[in-house]
N, C-alpha and C positions, 0 to 999 in steps of 0.2 A: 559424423553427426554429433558424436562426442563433442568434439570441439566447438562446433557452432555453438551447441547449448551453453558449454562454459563462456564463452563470449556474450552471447544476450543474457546471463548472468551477470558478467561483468559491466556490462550497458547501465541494464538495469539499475545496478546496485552506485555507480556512477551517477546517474539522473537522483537518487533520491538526497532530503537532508538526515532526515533520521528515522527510524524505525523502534516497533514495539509491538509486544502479543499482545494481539486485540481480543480481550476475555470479558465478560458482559461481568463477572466479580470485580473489576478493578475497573470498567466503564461506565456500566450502564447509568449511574445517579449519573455523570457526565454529561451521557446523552440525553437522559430523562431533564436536563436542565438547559437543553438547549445549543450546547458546547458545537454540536456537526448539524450540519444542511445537509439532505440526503439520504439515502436507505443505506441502514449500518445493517451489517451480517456478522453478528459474533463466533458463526463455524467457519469462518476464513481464517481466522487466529492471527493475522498479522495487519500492523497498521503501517503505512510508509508517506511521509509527509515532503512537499515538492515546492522548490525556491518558485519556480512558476510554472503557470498552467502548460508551457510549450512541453517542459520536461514532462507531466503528469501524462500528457498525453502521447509521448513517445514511448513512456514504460507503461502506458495503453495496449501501445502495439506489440511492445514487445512480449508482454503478459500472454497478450490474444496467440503471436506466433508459438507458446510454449503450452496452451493449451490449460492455463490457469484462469481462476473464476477470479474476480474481481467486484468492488462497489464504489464507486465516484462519491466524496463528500466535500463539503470546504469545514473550515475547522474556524469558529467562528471565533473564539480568543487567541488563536497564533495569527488570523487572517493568513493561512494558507491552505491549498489544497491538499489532498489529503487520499489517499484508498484503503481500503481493506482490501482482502487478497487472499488467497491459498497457498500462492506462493512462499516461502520461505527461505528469503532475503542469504547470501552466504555464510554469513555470521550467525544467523539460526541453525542452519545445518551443523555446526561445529559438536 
């Protein structure tokens, strides 16, 4: 079981462009101006932003198979999709 998990880890962390702690201190005037479309959750703590929607929505599933909460936005100055998450990307774990 071990193993699986570090694999849709690695999936994951593959699908994404970049990542950041989504903290309402260092966001929220962002969002308050318009920045994301969609319901932002500042107690997920992590933001992870995605070349395209195909990928977005593979680390969807694999989110949902790991049992992590998640929130869909687009990100309207990078024009890309985007999620918050619970999850905590391998590079946060360190």
């Amino acid at each position: 079981m071990k193993t699986a998990i570090k694999e849709l880890e690695q999936d994951f962390e593959r699908l994404t462009e970049t990542s950041m702690r989504w903290e309402a201190s260092t966001w929220l005037s962002q969002v308050n101006e318009g920045r994301f479309d969609g319901a932002h959750a500042f107690h997920h703590g992590y933001i992870y932003w995605f070349e395209s929607y195909a990928h977005l929505v593979a680390a969807k599933a694999i989110l949902k198979d790991m049992g992590e909460d998640y929130s869909v936005m687009n990100d309207t100055w990078s024009e890309q999709w985007c999620m918050t998450t619970t999850y905590a990307e391998l590079v946060w774990q360190r």
